[in-house]
N, C-alpha and C positions, 0 to 999 in steps of 0.2 A: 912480719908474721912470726908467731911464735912457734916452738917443735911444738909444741903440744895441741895448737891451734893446727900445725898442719901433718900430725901424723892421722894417719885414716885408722877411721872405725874398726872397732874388731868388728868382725864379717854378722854377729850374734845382735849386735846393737844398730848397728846399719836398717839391718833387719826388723828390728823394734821398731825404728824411728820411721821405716817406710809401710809398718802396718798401723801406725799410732797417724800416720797423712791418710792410708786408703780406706780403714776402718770408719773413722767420722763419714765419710764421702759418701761410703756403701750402706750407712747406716741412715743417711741425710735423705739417701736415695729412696732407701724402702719407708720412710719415715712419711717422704713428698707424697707417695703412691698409694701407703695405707688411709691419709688425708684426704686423697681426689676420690677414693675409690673403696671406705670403710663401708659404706650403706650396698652398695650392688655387687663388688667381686670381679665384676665382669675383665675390668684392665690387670686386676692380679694375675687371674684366669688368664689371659692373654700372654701376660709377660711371663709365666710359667713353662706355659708351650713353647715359650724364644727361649728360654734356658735348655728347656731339655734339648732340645733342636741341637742348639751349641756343644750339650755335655756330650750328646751321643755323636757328633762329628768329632768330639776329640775322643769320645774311645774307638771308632773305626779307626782315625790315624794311628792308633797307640798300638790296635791289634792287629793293623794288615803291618805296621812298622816288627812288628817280633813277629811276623806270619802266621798270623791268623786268618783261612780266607773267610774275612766278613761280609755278609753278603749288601755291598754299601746301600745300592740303591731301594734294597729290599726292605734294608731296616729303616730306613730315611724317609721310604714310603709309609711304613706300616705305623711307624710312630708321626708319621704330619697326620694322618689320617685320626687317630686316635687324641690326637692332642687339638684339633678341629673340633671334635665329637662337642666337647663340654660350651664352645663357646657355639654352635648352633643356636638361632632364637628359640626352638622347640625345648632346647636343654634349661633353658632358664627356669622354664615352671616345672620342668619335672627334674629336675636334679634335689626331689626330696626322698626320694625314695629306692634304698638299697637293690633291690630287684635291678631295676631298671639302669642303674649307676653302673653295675658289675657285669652286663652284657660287652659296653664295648670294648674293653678291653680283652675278655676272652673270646668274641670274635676273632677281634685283632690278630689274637696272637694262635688262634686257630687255625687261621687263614692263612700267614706265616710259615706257620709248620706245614704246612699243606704245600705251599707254591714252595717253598724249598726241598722238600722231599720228592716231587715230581720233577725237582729240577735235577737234585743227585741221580737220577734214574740214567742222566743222558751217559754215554760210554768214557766222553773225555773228563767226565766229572765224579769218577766211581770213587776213586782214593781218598778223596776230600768233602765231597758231598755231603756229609753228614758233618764233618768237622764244621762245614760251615753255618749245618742248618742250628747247631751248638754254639759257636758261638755269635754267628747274629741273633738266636735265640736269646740268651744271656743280654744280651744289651737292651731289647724292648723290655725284660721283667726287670734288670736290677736297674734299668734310669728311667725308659719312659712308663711302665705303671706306678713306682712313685710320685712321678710329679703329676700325672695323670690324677693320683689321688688328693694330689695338695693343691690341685685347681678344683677338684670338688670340696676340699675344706673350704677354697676362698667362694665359692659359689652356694654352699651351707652356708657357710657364717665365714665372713672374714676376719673377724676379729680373734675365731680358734685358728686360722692359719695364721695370723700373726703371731696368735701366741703361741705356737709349735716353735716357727721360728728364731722366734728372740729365746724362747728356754733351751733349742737344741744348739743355735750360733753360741748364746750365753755362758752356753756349757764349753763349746771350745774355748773359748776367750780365759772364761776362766781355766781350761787345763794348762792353757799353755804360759799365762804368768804363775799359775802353780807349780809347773814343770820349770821355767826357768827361775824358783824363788826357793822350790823346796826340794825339787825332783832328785832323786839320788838313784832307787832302783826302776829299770827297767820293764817295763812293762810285755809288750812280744817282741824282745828285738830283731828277732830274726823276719819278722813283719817291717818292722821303722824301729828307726834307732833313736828315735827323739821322742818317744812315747815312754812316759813315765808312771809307778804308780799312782804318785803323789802328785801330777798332774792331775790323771784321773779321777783320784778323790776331791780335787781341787775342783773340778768341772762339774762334779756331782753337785755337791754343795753350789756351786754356782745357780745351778738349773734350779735345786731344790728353794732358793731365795728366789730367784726371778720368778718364778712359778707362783708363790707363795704372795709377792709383791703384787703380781700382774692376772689374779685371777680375778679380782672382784671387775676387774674392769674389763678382760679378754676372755676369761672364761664362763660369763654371766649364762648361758645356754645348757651348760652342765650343770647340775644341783649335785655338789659334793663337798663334804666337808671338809677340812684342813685336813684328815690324812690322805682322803682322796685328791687332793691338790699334789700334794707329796709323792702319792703312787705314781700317778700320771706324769709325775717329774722326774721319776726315776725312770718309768717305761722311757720316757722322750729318751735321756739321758743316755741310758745303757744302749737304745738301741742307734743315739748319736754317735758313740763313739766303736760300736761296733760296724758301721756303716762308714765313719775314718778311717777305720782297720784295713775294712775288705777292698775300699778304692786304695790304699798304701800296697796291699797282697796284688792286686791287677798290676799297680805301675812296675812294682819291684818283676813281676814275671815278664812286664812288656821293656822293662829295661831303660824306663823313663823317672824323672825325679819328680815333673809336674804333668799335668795332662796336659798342658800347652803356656806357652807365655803371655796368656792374654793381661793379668795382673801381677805385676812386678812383686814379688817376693809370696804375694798368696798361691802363685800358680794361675791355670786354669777355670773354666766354668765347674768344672767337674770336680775340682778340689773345693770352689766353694759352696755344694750342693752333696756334698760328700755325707754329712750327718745328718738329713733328710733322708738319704736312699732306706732306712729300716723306719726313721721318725714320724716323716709323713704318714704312711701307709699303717702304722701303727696309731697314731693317736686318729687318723680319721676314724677308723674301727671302734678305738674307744669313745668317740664321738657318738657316731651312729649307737652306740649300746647304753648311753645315759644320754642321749635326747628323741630317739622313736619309741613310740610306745609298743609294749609287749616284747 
């Protein structure tokens, strides 16, 4: 065997090579899914509530690991319950209409604030009580009303949660060979140190092509013109990589590098549903406002 055959990979290319194996697979994956499941929703819907499920058990670990008391079973409850809601058979014919969509979730998290604040009341619970009802509070708004929302994209229309999808992942994909091709300055280091401008210019354009490629055929529901393809690319976009940011700002406070080792070198559930947390909940909105009437 040769040295050069058996010196090891710089740790940067390793890296490449084992998200260039898991990227096809995961792409293979939702590829199979949108196939079985493009005309009803209903298994997107399904598989949406397994992710948050997965994302929000990896931030109670991350947050009771740096001491946060989280309230586990509370928030575990609050969100099966709310990620339940969508896939009810009553929810299938009425998941058209906004009114009705935006009850359970602020039940949900009414109820929430409610059983934990009556819980802070008890004497051995005074000092922390509120910390907690903060941050399990924080965990149902920033992971499970997201996906909550991007299972009623896939229960609207499936083919706009695909396309949310593929232009917010799209966008990472593209920052991060822009980052490793162009990247020179810094983007928040003091957030991640591997976030670049010029990755993020890179991810923009990214989104903005995929968008642009993938509307006549995913975005058939909205009637908008080529700039409005482009707005809406840019919303996805901006608020994908702001939604990268804020899960990078959580780990770095929880003192963690991934939210768990579920995928070898992506991290976590949570790292890969990170650019969804602002994206989902934002184009649903723009959904709902160019396809109901009035």
């Amino acid at each position: 065997m040769s040295l050069e055959a058996s010196a090891p990979l710089p740790s940067k290319w390793r890296a490449l090579r084992t998200r260039l194996t898991i990227g096809p697979l995961l792409l293979a994956t939702l590829a199979g899914i949108y196939w079985v499941d493009h005309e009803s929703g209903r298994i997107s819907a399904a598989v949406l509530g397994m992710v948050a499920l997965v994302g929000l058990w990896e931030y109670i670990t991350m947050m009771r690991g740096a001491g946060f008391p989280v309230g586990r079973r509370y928030l575990l409850a609050a969100a099966l319950i709310l990620h339940v809601v969508p896939l009810l058979p009553v929810s299938f014919s009425t998941w058209k209409s906004i009114d009705q969509e935006l009850f359970p979730p602020i039940l949900v998290t009414v109820g929430l604030v409610f059983v934990l604040s009556v819980r802070a009341l008890a004497r051995s619970r005074t000092e922390k009580g509120f910390e907690e009802v903060g941050s399990t509070l924080l965990g149902l708004v920033l992971l499970s009303w997201p996906l909550y929302f991007a299972q009623g994209l896939a229960l609207r229309d499936t083919n706009a949660l695909f396309f949310v999808v593929i232009v917010a992942k799209g966008g990472d994909i593209g920052a991060y060979f822009a980052g490793i091709a162009f990247g020179r300055r810094k983007l928040i280091p003091w957030v991640s140190r591997g976030k670049t401008f010029e990755g993020a210019v890179g991810g923009l354009l990214a989104s903005c092509l995929l968008a642009w490629a993938l509307s006549g055929i995913l975005l058939t529901a909205m009637q908008v013109g080529t700039l409005g393809v482009l707005g809406i690319a840019l919303a996805i976009n901006v608020t994908s990589q702001l939604g990268d940011l804020i899960e990078s700002l959580l780990k770095r406070r929880c003192g963690v590098k991934d939210s768990s080792s579920l995928l070898p070198v992506h991290g976590g559930m949570l790292d890969l549903i990170d650019s969804l947390l602002f994206a989902a909940p934002t184009f649903f909105f723009l959904l709902v406002r160019f396809t109901e009437p009035g």
